[in-house]
C-alpha positions in Angstrom: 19.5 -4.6 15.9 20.3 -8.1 17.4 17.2 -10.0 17.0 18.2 -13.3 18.6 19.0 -11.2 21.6 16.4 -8.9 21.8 13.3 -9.3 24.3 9.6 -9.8 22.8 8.8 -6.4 24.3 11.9 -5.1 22.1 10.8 -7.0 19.0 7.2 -5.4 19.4 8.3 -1.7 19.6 10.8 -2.6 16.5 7.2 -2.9 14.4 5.1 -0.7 16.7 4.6 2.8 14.7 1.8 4.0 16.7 3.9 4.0 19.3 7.0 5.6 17.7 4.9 8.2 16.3 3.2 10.2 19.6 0.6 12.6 17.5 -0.3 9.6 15.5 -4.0 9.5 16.9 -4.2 13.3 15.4 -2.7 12.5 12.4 -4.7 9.4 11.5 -7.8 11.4 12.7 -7.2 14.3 10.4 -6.6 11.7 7.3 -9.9 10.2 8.3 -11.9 13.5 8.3 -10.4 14.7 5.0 -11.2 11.0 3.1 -14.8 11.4 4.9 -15.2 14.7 2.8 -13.4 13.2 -0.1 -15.9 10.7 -0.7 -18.5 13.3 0.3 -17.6 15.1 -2.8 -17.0 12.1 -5.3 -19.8 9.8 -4.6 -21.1 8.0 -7.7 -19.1 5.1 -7.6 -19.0 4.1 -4.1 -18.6 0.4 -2.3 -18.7 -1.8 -5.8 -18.8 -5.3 -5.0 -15.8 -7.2 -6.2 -15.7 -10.2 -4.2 -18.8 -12.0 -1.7 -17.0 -11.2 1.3 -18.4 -7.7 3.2 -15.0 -6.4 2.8 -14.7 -6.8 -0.9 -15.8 -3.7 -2.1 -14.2 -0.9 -4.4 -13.8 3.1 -4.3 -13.5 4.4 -7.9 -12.7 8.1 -8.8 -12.9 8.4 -12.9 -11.2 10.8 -14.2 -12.8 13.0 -16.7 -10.6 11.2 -19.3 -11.5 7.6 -19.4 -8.3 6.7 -20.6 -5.9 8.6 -18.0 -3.9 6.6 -15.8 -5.3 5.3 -12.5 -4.0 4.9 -9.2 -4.9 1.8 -7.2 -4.3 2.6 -3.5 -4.0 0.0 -1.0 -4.9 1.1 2.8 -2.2 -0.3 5.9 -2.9 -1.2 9.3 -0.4 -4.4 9.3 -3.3 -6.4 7.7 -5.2 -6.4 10.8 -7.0 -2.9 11.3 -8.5 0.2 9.0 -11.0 0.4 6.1 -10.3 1.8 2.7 -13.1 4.4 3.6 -10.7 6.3 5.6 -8.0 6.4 3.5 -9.8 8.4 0.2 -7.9 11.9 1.0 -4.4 9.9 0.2 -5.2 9.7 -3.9 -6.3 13.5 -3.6 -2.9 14.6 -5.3 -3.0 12.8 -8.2 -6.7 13.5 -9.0 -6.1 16.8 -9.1 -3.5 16.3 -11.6 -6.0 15.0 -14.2 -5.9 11.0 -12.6 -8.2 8.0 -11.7 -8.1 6.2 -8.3 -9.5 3.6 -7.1 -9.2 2.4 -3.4 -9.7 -1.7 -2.5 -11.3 -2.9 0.9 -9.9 -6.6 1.4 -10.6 -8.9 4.5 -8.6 -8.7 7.9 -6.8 -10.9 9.9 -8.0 -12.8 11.8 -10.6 -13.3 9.7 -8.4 -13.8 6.8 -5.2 -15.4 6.7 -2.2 -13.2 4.6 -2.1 -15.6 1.5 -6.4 -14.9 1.1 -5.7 -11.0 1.5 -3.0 -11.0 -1.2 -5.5 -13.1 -3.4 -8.3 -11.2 -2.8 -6.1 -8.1 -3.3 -5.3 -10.0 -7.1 -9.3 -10.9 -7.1 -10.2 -7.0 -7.2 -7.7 -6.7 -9.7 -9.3 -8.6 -12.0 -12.4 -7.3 -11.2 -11.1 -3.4 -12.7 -9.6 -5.3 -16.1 -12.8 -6.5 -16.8 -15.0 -3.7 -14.9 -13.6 -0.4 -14.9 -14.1 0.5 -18.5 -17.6 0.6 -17.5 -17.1 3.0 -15.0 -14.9 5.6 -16.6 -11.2 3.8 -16.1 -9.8 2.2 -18.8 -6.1 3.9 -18.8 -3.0 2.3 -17.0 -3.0 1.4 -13.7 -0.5 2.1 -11.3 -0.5 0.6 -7.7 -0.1 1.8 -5.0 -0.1 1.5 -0.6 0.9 2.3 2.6 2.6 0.1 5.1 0.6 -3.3 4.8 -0.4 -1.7 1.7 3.0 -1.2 0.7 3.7 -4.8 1.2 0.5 -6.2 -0.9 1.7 -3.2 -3.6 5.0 -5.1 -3.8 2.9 -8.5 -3.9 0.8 -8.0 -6.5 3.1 -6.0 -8.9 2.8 -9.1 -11.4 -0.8 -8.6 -11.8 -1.4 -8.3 -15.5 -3.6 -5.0 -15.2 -0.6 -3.2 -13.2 2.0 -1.2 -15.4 4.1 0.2 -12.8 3.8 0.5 -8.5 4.6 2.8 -5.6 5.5 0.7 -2.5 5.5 2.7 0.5 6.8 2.0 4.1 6.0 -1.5 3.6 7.1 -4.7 5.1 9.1 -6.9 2.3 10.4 -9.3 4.7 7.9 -11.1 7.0 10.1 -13.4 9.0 10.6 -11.5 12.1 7.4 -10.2 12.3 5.9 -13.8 13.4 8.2 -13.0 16.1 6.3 -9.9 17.7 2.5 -8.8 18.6 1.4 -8.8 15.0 1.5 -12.3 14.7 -1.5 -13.2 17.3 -3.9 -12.1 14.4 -1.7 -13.0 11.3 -0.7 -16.3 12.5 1.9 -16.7 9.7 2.8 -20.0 8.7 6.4 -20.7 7.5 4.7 -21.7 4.2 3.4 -18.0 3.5 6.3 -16.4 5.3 8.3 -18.1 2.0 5.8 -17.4 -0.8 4.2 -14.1 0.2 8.2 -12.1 1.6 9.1 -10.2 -1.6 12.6 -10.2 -0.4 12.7 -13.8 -0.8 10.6 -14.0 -4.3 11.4 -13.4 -7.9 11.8 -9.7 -8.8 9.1 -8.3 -10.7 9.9 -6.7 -14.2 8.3 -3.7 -14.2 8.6 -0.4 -12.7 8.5 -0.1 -8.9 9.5 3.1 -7.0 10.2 2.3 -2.8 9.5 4.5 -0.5 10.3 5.2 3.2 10.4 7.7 5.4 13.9 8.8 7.0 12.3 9.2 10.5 10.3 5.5 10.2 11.7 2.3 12.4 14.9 0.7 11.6 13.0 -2.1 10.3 11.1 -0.5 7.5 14.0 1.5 6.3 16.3 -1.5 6.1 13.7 -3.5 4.4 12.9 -0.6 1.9 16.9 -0.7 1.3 16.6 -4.2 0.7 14.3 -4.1 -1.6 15.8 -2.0 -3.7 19.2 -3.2 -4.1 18.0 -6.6 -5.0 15.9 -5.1 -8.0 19.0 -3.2 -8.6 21.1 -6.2 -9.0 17.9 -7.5 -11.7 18.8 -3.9 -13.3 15.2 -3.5 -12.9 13.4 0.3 -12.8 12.5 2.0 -10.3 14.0 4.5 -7.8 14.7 4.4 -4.1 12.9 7.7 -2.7 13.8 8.9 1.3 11.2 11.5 2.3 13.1 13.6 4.5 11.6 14.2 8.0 8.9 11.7 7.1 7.7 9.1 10.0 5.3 6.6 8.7 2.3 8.7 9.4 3.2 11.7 7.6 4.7 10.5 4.2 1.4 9.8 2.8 0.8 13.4 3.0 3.1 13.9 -0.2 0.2 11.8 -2.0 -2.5 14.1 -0.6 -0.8 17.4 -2.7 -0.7 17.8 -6.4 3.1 18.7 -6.1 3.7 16.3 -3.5 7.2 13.8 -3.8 4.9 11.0 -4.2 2.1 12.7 -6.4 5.2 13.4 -8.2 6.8 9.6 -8.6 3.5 8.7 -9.6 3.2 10.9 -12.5 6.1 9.5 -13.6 5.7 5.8 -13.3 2.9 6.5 -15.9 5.2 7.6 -18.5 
């Protein structure tokens, strides 16, 4: 990819995944139905108020062991779209292997700009230090997300209640991005484009597995390389995982099964 020759209808379908992806209507749709029966079935700790803004609300699932680990999943829709409500079935896999999970709602752009999200995402962080004992989580915390999510992961790695993260399909690099459709809501200034890219940050010293999948667009991949080879050269943990096949709708399916690659890499950042 040439971007400094490409069109702007060329630089959209570089970040457009609902269009790559033609059965992504069914495939969000049947993650929406399973996370509506999800929270069906685990409803006592539902929409806890973390923040004063309507989006700033929690999904815990305590394990039956207070003290297992917990996995903090953060939803995607390029910081613009979705609700954490609909994204419940994605933590399924490691429940059933004995973990917590916990799902944050933040604000959207528009209404939000990226540097409130990311605070808010650190806000609701500090609310499950001091908070989730009460509730039933009190072990380590590993975060987690998808897309956007994947990006605020990466973001908020240094948070002090955060032992290890999962980034997947995420965006690390958000220059070229105020370059396509997704900037009429984000309206990225060049300050946050410098402070909130983790390609152009410090590394974070502690564990964090990347994630894409091999059938995603050429700029996720390349950015999930990227990440990677400048924590390798920090000798930082934390592997570099392809999901074979996978296009950015259907890798978070390896998080809804107990044996799943991702259910898997999360086990393991726990250790």
């Amino acid at each position: 990819m040439n971007w400094g020759t490409m069109s702007r209808a060329e630089r959209d379908a570089a970040y457009n995944n609902t269009q790559a992806v033609r059965n992504s209507a069914e495939l969000n749709a049947a993650r929406e139905a399973a996370s509506t029966a999800f929270r069906q079935a685990h409803p006592r700790h539902l929409d806890l108020r973390y923040g004063p803004r309507e989006r700033n609300t929690w999904d815990l699932f305590p394990a039956a062991d207070p003290n297992a680990p917990c996995v903090v999943f953060i939803h995607g829709g390029y910081w613009q779209r979705n609700r954490k409500e609909q994204f419940a079935s994605l933590i399924a896999g490691p429940v059933a292997r004995g973990w917590a999970a916990a799902l944050p709602g933040y604000t959207l752009a528009p209404d939000a700009t990226l540097t409130e999200i990311v605070a808010e995402i650190d806000a609701a962080l500090d609310w499950l230090a001091a908070n989730g004992p009460a509730h039933g989580i009190a072990g380590k915390v590993v975060l987690s997300g998808w897309s956007a999510g994947g990006h605020l992961t990466a973001a908020c790695l240094g948070h002090p209640r955060v032992s290890a993260g999962l980034a997947i399909s995420g965006i690390y690099e958000l220059g070229p991005i105020r370059d396509t459709y997704l900037n009429e809501k984000l309206r990225l200034a060049d300050g946050e484009i410098e402070r909130l890219s983790p390609l152009r940050l410090p590394m974070v010293p502690k564990p964090l597995a990347v994630t894409f999948g091999t059938a995603e667009l050429p700029p996720l991949v390349a950015d999930a390389h990227a990440l990677h080879a400048r924590r390798c050269q920090a000798h930082l943990p934390g592997p570099l995982i392809p999901v074979a096949g996978g296009n950015h709708f259907t890798i978070v399916h390896e998080l809804q099964k107990p044996d799943g690659i991702l259910t898997r890499q999360i086990l393991l950042l726990a250790d």
